[in-house]
N, C-alpha and C positions, 0 to 999 in steps of 0.2 A: 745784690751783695748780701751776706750772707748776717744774720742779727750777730755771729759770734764777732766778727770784728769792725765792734760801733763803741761810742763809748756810752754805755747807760748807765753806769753812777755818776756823775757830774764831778762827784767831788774822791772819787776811789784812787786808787795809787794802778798805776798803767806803766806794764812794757809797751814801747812801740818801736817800730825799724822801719825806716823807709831811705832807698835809692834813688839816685841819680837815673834819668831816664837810662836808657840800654846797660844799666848798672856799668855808666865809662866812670874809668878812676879819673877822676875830675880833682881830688885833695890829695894833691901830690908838691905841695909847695906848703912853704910854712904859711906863707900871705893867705891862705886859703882857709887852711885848716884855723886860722886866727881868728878869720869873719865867721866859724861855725861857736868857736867860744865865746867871743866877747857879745855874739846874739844871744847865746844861752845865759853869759850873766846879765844881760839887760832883761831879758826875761822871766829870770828871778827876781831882779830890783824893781822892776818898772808893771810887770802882767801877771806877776803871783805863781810863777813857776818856782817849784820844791823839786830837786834833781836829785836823788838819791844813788845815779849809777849812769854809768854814758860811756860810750867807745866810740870815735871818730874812725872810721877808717876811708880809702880810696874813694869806693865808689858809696859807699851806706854809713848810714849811724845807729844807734841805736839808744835808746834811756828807758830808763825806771823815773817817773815822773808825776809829780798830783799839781791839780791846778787849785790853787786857795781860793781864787773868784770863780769856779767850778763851771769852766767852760776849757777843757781840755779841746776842744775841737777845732773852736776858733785860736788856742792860744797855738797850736801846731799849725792853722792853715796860717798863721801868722809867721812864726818863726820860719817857715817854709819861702813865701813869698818874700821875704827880706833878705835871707841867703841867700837864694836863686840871684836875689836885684845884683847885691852885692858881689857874690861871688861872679856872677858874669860880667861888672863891670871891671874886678879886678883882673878877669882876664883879655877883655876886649884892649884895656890899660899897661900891661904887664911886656913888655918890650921882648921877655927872657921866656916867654912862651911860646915854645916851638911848636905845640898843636894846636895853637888859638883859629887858626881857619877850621880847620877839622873839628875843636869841638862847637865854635860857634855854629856851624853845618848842621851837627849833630843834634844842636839843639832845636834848631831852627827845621829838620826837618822832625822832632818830636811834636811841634808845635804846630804843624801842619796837620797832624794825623787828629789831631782833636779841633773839634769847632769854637770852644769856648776857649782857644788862646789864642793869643794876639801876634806874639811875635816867635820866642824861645820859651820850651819848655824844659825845664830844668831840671825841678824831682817828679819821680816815679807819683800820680797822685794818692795812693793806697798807702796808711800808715800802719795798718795789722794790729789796731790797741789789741791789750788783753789785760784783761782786769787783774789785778794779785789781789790773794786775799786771805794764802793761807803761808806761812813762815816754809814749807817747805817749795813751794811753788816760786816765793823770793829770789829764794836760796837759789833755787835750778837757774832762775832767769840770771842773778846776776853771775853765775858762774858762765852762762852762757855770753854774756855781755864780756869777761873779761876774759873769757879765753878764743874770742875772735881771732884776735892777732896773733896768738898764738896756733891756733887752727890753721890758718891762710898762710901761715909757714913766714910772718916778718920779723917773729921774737920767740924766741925760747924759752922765757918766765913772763907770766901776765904782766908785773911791774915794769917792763923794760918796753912795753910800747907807750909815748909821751903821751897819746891824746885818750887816755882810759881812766876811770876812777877806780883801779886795780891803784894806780899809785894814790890815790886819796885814803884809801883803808890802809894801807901802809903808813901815813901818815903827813904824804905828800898833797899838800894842797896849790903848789905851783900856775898851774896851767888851770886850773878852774876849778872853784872852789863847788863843793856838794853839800847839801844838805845832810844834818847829822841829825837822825830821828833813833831814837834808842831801840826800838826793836828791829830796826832794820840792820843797823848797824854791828849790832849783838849777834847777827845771824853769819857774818860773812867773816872769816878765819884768814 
């Protein structure tokens, strides 16, 4: 693996993006995309995550993110492992899931292709950190962050996809609340 994408400041502010195995749109249910939230606000409250920017989308996510106990590593193989449990119990659970054979296959055969898993592998394991550290570089990323959904053709203005903090700088704090750090903030229009 490559030293550029590792995290070595401990304590730096990191974009990172990581998929769903074969990038299958797996967050296509509210229930879904719910257990990607209320993980990210327990791991504000609970593991010292500061969220500065996020997009949910089908099959990937992505954030702007600093760990205060400065172990970004573990606190994502954390967050990771917890969704995956979740998210795959709400679908094995989920009655109105018509691809639940197909994706549990899916996953079950990702988890085969590696030796260190057990049963279902769920995310892609590469997270792509990259460190920010200059306001314009921010900037690029969180433009890049909120106009996902808009790229992949599901919305026409950034604010109008529900699970983005496009609607947090607008002033919408609904669906999950962000970290307000003044230079960051000051940066995005």
């Amino acid at each position: 693996m490559s030293r550029k994408y590792k995290f070595h400041n401990t304590s730096g502010l990191y974009f990172v993006s990581f998929a769903t195995v074969y990038w299958i749109d797996v967050f296509t249910r509210q229930k879904y995309f719910s257990i990607l939230a209320s993980s990210i606000e327990y791991c504000r409250k609970e593991k010292g995550m500061e969220v500065y920017a996020y997009c949910f989308m089908p099959s990937h996510m992505h954030l702007i993110f600093r760990s205060t106990k400065q172990n970004p590593s573990s606190l994502l193989r954390d967050f990771k492992k917890y969704t995956a449990k979740k998210t795959l119990l709400a679908i094995q659970d989920n009655p109105q899931e018509s691809r639940k054979e197909w994706l549990l296959e899916m996953f079950a055969k990702a988890g085969k292709e590696r030796s260190n898993i057990n049963t279902y592998q769920f995310w892609q394991h590469h997270n792509k950190p990259i460190e920010l550290w200059t306001d314009k570089v921010i900037q690029q990323k969180v433009d890049y962050i909120h106009n996902n959904p808009v790229q992949s053709g599901f919305v026409t203005d950034t604010v109008d996809w529900k699970y983005s903090s496009a609607r947090n700088y607008q002033g919408d704090q609904t669906i999950l609340k962000i970290d307000s750090d003044g230079f960051l903030l000051g940066l995005v229009k």
